[in-house]
C-alpha positions in Angstrom: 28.7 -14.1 -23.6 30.3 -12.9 -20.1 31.8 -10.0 -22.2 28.9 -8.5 -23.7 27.1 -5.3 -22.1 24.2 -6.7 -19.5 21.1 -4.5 -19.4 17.4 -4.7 -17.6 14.9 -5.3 -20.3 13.3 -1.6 -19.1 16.2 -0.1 -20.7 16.4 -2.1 -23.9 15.8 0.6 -26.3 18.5 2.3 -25.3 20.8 -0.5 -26.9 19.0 -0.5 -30.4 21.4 -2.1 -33.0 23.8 -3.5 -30.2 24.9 -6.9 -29.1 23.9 -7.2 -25.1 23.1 -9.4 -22.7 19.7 -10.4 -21.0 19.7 -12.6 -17.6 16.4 -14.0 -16.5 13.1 -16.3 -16.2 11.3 -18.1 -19.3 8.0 -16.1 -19.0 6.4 -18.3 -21.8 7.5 -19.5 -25.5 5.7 -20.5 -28.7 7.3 -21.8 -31.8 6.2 -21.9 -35.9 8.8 -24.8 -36.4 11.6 -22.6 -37.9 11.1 -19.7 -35.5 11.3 -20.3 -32.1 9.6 -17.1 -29.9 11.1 -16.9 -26.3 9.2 -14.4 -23.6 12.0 -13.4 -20.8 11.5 -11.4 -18.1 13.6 -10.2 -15.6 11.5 -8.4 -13.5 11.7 -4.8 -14.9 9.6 -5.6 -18.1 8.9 -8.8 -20.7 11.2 -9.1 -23.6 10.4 -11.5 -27.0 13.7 -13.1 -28.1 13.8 -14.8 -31.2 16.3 -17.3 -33.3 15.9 -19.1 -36.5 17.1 -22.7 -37.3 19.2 -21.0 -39.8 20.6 -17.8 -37.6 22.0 -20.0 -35.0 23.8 -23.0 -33.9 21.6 -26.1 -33.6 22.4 -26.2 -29.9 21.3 -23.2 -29.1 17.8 -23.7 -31.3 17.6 -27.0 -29.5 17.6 -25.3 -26.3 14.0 -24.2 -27.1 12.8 -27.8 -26.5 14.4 -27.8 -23.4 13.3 -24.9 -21.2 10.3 -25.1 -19.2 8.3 -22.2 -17.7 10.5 -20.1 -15.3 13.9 -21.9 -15.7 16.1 -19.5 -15.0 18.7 -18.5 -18.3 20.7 -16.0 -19.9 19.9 -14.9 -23.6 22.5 -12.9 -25.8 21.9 -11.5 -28.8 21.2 -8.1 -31.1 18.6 -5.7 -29.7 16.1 -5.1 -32.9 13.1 -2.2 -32.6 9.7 -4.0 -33.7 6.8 -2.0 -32.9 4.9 -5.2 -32.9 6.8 -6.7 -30.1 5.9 -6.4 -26.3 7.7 -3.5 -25.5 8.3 -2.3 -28.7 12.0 -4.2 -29.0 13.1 -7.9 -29.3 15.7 -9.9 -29.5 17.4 -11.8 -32.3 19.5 -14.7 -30.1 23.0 -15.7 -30.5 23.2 -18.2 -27.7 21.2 -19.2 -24.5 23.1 -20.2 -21.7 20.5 -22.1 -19.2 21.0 -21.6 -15.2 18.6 -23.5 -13.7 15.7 -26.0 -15.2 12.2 -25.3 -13.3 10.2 -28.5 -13.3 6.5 -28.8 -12.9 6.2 -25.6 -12.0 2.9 -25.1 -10.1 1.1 -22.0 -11.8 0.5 -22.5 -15.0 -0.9 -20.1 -18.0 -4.8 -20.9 -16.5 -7.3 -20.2 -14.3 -6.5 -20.9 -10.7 -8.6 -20.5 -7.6 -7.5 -17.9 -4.9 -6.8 -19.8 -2.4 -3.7 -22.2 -4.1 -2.8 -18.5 -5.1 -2.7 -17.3 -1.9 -0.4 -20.3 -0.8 2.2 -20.5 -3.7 2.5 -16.6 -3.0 5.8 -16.4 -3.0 5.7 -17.5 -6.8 2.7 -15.9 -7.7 4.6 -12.5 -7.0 6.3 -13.6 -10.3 3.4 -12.7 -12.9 2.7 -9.6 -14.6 -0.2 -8.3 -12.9 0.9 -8.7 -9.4 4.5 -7.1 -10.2 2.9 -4.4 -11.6 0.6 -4.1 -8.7 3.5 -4.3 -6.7 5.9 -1.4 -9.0 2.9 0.7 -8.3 2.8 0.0 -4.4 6.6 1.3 -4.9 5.9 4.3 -6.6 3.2 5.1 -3.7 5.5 4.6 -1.2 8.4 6.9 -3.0 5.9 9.8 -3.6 4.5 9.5 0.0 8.2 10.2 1.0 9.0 12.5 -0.9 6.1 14.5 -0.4 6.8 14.4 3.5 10.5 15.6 2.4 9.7 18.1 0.2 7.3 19.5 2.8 10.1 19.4 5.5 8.8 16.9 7.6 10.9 14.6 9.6 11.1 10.9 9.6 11.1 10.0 13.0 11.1 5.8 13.4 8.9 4.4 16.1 8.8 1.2 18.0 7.3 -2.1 17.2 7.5 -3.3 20.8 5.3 -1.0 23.2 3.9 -1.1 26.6 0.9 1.9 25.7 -2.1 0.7 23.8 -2.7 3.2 20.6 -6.2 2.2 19.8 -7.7 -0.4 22.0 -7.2 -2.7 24.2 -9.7 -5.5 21.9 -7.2 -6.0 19.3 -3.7 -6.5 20.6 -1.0 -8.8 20.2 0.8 -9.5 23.0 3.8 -11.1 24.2 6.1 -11.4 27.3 9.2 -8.5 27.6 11.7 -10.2 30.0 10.6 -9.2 33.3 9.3 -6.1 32.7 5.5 -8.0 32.1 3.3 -7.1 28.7 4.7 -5.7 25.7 2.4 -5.2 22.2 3.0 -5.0 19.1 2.3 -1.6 18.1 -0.7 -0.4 16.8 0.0 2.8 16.0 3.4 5.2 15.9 1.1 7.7 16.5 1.7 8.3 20.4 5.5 8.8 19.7 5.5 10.6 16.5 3.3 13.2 19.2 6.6 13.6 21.3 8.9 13.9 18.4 6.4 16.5 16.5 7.0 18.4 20.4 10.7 18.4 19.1 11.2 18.9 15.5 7.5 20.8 14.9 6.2 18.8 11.9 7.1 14.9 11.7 6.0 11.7 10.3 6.9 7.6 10.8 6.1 4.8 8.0 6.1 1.7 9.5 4.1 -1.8 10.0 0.9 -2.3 12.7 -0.3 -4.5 13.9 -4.3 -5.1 14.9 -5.1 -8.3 16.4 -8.8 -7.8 14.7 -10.7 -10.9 13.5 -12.1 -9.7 10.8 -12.5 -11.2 7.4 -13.4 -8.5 5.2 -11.9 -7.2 1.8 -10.1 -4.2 3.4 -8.5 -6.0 6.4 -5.2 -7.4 7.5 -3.8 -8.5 10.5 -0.1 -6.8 9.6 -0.2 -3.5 7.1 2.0 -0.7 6.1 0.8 2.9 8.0 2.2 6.3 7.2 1.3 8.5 10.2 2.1 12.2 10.3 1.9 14.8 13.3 1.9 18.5 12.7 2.4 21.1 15.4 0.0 24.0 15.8 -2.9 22.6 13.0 -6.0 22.6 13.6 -8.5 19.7 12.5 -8.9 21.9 9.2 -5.4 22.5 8.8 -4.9 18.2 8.8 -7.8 17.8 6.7 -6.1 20.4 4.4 -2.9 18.4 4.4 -4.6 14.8 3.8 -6.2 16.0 1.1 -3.1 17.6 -0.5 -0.7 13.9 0.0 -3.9 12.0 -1.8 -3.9 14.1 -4.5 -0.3 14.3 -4.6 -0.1 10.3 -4.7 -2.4 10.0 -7.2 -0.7 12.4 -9.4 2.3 10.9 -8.9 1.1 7.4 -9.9 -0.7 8.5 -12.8 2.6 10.3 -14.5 4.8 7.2 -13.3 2.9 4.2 -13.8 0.8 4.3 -16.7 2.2 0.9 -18.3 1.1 -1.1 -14.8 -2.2 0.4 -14.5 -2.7 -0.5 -18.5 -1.5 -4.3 -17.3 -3.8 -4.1 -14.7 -6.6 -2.6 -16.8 -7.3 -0.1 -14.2 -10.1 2.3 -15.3 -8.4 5.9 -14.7 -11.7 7.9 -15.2 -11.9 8.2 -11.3 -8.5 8.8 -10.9 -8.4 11.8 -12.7 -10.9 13.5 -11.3 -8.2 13.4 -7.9 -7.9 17.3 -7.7 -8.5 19.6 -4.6 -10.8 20.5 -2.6 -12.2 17.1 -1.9 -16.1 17.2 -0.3 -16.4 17.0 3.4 -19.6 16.1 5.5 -19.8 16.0 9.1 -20.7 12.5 11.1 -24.3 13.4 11.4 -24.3 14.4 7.7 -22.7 11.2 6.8 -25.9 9.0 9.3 -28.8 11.5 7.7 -27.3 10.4 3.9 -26.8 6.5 5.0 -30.5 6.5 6.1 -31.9 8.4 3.0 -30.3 5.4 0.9 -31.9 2.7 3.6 -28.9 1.9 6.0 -29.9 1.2 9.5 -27.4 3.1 11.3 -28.4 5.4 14.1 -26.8 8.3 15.4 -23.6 7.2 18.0 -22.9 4.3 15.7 -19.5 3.5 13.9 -19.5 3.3 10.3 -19.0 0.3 9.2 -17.9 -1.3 5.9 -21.4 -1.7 4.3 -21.8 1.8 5.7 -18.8 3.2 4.0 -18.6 1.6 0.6 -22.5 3.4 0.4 -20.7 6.8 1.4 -17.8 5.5 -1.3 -20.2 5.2 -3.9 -22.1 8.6 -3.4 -18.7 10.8 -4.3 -16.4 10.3 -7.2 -13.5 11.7 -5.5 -11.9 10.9 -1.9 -14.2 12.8 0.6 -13.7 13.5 4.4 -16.5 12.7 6.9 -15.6 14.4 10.6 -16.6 15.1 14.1 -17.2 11.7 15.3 -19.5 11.2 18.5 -16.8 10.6 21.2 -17.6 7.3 22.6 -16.6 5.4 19.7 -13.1 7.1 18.9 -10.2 6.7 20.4 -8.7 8.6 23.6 -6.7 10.7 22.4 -8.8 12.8 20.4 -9.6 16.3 21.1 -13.0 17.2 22.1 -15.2 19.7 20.6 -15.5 22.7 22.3 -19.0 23.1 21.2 -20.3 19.7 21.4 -19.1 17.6 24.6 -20.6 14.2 22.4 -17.9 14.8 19.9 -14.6 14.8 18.6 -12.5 17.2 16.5 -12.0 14.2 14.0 -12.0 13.3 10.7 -12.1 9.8 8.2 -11.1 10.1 4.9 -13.3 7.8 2.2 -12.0 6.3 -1.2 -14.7 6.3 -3.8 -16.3 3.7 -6.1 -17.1 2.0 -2.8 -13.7 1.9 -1.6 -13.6 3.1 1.8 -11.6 4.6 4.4 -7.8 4.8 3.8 -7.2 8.2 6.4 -8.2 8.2 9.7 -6.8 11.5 11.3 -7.9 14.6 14.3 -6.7 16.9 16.6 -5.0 15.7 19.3 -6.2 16.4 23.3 -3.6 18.6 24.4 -4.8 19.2 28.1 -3.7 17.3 30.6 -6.5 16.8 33.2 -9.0 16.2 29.8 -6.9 13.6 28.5 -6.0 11.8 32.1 -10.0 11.6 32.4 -10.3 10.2 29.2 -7.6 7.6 29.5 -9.3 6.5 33.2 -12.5 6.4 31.2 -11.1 3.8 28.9 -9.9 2.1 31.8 -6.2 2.2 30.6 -3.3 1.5 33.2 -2.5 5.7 33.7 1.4 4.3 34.6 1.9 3.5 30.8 0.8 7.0 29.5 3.2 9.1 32.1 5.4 10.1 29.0 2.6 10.8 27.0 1.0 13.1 29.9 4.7 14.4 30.1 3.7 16.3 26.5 0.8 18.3 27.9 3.0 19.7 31.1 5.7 20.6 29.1 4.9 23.0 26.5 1.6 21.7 25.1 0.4 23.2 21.8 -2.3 22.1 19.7 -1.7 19.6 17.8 -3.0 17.3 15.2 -1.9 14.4 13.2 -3.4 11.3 10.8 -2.6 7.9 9.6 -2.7 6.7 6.2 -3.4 2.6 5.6 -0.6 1.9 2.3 -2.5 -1.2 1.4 -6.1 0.2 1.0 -4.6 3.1 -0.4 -2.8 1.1 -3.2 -6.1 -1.1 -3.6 -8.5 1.7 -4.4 -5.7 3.0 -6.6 -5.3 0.0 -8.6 -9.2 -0.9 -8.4 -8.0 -4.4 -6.8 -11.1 -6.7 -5.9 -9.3 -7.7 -2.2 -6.7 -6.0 0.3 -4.5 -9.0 -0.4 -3.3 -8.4 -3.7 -1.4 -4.8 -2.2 0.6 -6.5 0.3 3.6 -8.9 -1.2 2.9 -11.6 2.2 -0.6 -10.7 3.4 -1.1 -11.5 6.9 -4.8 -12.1 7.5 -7.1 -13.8 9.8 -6.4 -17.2 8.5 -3.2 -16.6 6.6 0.3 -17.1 8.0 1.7 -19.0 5.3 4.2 -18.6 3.3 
């Protein structure tokens, strides 16, 4: 067996009519009594092997009896195209070489509830829908990448250990640094990807946050995946312009790449499709006028909120941009309008079919004394921001950047019921385990 060719089971049709070898997991089996039907996958795709009593030694057909859901084997034999097959190839087995017997093994071919899902995660990664949910969560993460490349930006990696607060002060986790006092993990590269974009021009980081928020909803975790990208000399129309190009980029890219995972998923494409620029864009006061028309209680100087945005979500059938925020309930940094002292040059990007926000992005203060009143304002310690002040003495320009949530992103693309599904080891309010 050890001298035959091994391939993944993505690229068995390029072995037709050859002898090769398969190593992997017992997905399931069936058997007609003669026939015995093995499904193996290896984690690229699901391949149907098959051996008949009279095809092969009775060893090797006895083996059937033996394996057990997810037992780990090898499988060599002739590569055979069957349109009817998963895949459109199978198998027909020489010999089966068994690894490793998996007994009892906790998640069987049923229902189960979500919560003994959530703690065997690290084997419920092993069935097809959450490893395609998970192949597409790659894909997104390659074409984010590669459209920052392509567009020359740099990738510029920021610390997970900070002494600045990014957002605020509410929803930090903290820790002791030595003797220096409080460190945090970060919420937010954004403050350093601002000094690196006052370097290289046009830069982004693609890390994990942290937001110590206790919150329980569908779209939160305590620990998620942000891509955040700063661009010198934009304007809040020139970021908007540039979020709206990376969605419909990403979605593009997802929809050429991954079309067998979203079919395993059964993920409805309709809205998908309909991903092409210019998106629709509505200012704040726009946004509370249209939430009251359909009965939301929301005044004028309130946040939106979840219920609030998955009634903007379903309004639009393609992502939308709501901006110029009133100023008290956005963060610091944010440049104010130069018409309107109440607000912000902002904006939040909404997935639709009630999905939400996945882009929160604006243009950044770049005046000194406005920002050092705003951060006093906040009551922030002005000692941890000197560097960050440092960036408006020395050759300020406007400047204006955005942040990009992976997991809600890959949830509204895949049409997943819950954030927790986009993450491999969801950290959530009540979930630290495994």
């Amino acid at each position: 067996m050890s001298n035959l060719t091994h391939c993944k089971i993505g690229e068995i049709g390029k072995f037709a009519g050859q002898e090769v070898l398969i190593r992997g997991w017992l997905y399931n089996k069936r058997s007609s009594g003669k026939i015995h039907f093995l499904l193996v996958r290896d984690g690229s795709e699901i391949l149907q092997a098959v051996m008949t009593k009279d095809s092969v030694p009775e060893k090797t057909f006895k083996a059937f009896d033996l394996l057990t859901q997810e037992s780990s084997l090898m499988v060599s034999g002739k590569v055979r195209e069957d349109k009817r097959a998963p895949g459109g190839y199978e198998l027909e087995i020489n010999e089966i070489e068994i690894i490793q017997f998996a007994k009892d093994y906790p998640i069987t071919p049923k229902e189960h509830g979500v919560a003994f899902l959530m703690e065997n995660r690290h084997l419920w990664l092993r069935s097809s829908r959450q490893i395609a949910i998970l192949s597409i969560r790659n894909e997104i993460i390659f074409s984010i990448r590669k459209f920052f490349y392509d567009k020359k930006f740099v990738l510029i990696d920021t610390p997970i250990l900070t002494s600045a607060i990014g957002e605020t002060g509410t929803t930090l986790f903290e820790t002791q640094y030595f003797d220096l006092g409080k460190a945090y993990l970060a919420q937010t590269g954004q403050l350093y990807v601002e000094a690196a974009c006052m370097a290289f021009g046009n830069v982004y980081c693609f890390g994990p946050t942290f937001r110590a928020e206790k919150s329980k909803t569908r779209r939160h975790l305590t620990e998620f995946w942000m891509v955040e990208a700063e661009e010198a000399f934009y304007d809040n129309n020139d970021n908007m312009n540039l979020q709206e190009e990376l969605i419909e980029y990403i979605v593009s890219w997802v929809l050429e790449k991954c079309q067998k995972e979203l079919e395993v998923i059964e993920r409805d494409t309709t809205f998908l499709k309909k991903v092409k620029r210019p998106f629709p864009r509505i200012s704040y006061e726009e946004a509370v006028k249209l939430l009251q028309s359909k009965g939301a209680k929301i005044k004028f100087g309130e946040d939106v909120g979840g219920d609030e945005e998955t009634i903007l979500a379903n309004s639009y059938d393609k992502p939308f941009c709501v901006y110029n925020y009133p100023k008290k309930i956005k963060a610091f940094y944010m440049k104010p309008h130069p018409e309107r002292e109440d607000l912000v040059l902002n904006n939040d990007m909404l997935a639709p079919e009630g999905y939400g926000e996945i882009i929160g992005g604006s243009q950044r203060n770049d005046d000194y004394d406005s920002l050092v009143a705003r951060i006093k304002e906040e009551k922030l310690p002005l000692e941890a921001y000197e560097w960050y002040l440092d960036l408006r003495k020395y050759g300020s320009v406007p400047h204006s950047g955005f942040g990009l949530g992976l997991e809600r992103t890959v949830t509204w693309i895949c049409g997943l019921p819950h954030v927790r599904e986009s993450i491999p080891f969801p950290r959530m309010l009540y979930r630290l385990y495994p």
